[in-house]
N, C-alpha and C positions, 0 to 999 in steps of 0.2 A: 136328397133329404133337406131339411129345415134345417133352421139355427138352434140352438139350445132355447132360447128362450123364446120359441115359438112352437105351440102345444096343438100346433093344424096335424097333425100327425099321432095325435092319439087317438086309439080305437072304440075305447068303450070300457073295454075288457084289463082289468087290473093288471092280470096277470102278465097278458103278450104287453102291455102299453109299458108295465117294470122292465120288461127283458128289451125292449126296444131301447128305451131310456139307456140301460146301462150299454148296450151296443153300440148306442151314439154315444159315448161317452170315452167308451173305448177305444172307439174309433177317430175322433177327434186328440186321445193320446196318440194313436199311431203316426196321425196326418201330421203331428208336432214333430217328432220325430224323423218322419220324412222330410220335412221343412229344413229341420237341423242337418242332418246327413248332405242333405245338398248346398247348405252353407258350412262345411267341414274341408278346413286344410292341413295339409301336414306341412312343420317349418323341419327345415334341417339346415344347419351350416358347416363347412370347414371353413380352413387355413383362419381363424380366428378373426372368422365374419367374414370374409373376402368374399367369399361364396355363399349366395344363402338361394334357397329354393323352398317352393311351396307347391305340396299336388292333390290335386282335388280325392275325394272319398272316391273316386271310380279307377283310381292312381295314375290318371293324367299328369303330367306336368304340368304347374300354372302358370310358374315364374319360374326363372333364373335370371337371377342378378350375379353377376363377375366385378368386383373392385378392380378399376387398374392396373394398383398395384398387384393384384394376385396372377397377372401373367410373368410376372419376373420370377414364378415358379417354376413356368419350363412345360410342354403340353402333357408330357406321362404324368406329371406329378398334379397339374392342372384338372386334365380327365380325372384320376384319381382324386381328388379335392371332390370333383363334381361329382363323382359315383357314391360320394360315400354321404353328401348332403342329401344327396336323394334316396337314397336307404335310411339314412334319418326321420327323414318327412314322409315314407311310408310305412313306419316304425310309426311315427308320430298320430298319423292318420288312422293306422289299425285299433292304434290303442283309443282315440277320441270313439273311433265306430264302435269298441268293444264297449266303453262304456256306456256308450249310447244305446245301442242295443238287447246290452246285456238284461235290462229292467225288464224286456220286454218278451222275453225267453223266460228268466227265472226272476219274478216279482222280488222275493227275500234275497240278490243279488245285491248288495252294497251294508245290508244292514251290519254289518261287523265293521267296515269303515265309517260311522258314524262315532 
C-alpha cells in the first residue's frame, strides 16, 4: 500500500475507494500499536531499589540490575527480592499491553476514565 497522502490507489468507484480509505486508516492504527507493543517494558523493584528489572511485552527478561549493597541480603532472600521484581514488571507489562490493546478489541474501552 501507499501513504496516506498519496491517492495512486484510488479506484474510481466512491464506494470501494471509502471502504479502502478507512482500511488504510485502520490499519495504520494497528501498525502504531504494534510499534508501541514492541517498545513496551515492565519495571519492577525490591529491597527498596536494590533490585530493579525490566521485561519486554513477550515477558523476556531485559535487564537486571543488583545494587551491591543488596547482596548483604543473603542468596534466599536475594532470589526472593529477584522473583518478586519480576512479577512486578510482568504485572507492569500486562497492564501497559492491556491498555494498549484494549481500544482495539472494545473502541468505547477507557471512556469512563476520562
Amino acid at each position: 500500500m501507499t501513504t496516506s497522502g498519496d491517492n495512486s490507489w484510488q479506484t474510481g468507484d466512491p464506494e470501494i475507494d471509502r471502504a479502502l480509505s478507512q482500511f488504510m486508516a485502520e490499519t495504520a492504527g494497528f501498525e502504531e500499536v504494534r510499534r508501541q507493543i514492541e517498545e513496551t517494558r515492565g519495571r519492577g523493584e525490591g529491597a527498596n531499589g536494590q533490585v530493579t528489572v525490566e521485561v519486554l511485552a513477550t515477558g523476556s527478561l531485559a535487564t537486571l540490575r543488583i545494587d551491591p549493597r543488596a547482596m548483604r541480603l543473603g542468596s534466599e532472600v536475594l532470589a526472593e527480592t529477584i522473583l518478586e521484581a519480576v512479577r512486578q514488571a510482568e504485572e507492569d507489562v500486562t497492564n501497559q499491553m492491556t491498555a494498549l490493546t484494549q481500544p482495539l478489541i472494545d473502541p468505547s474501552w477507557g471512556d469512563d476514565r476520562r
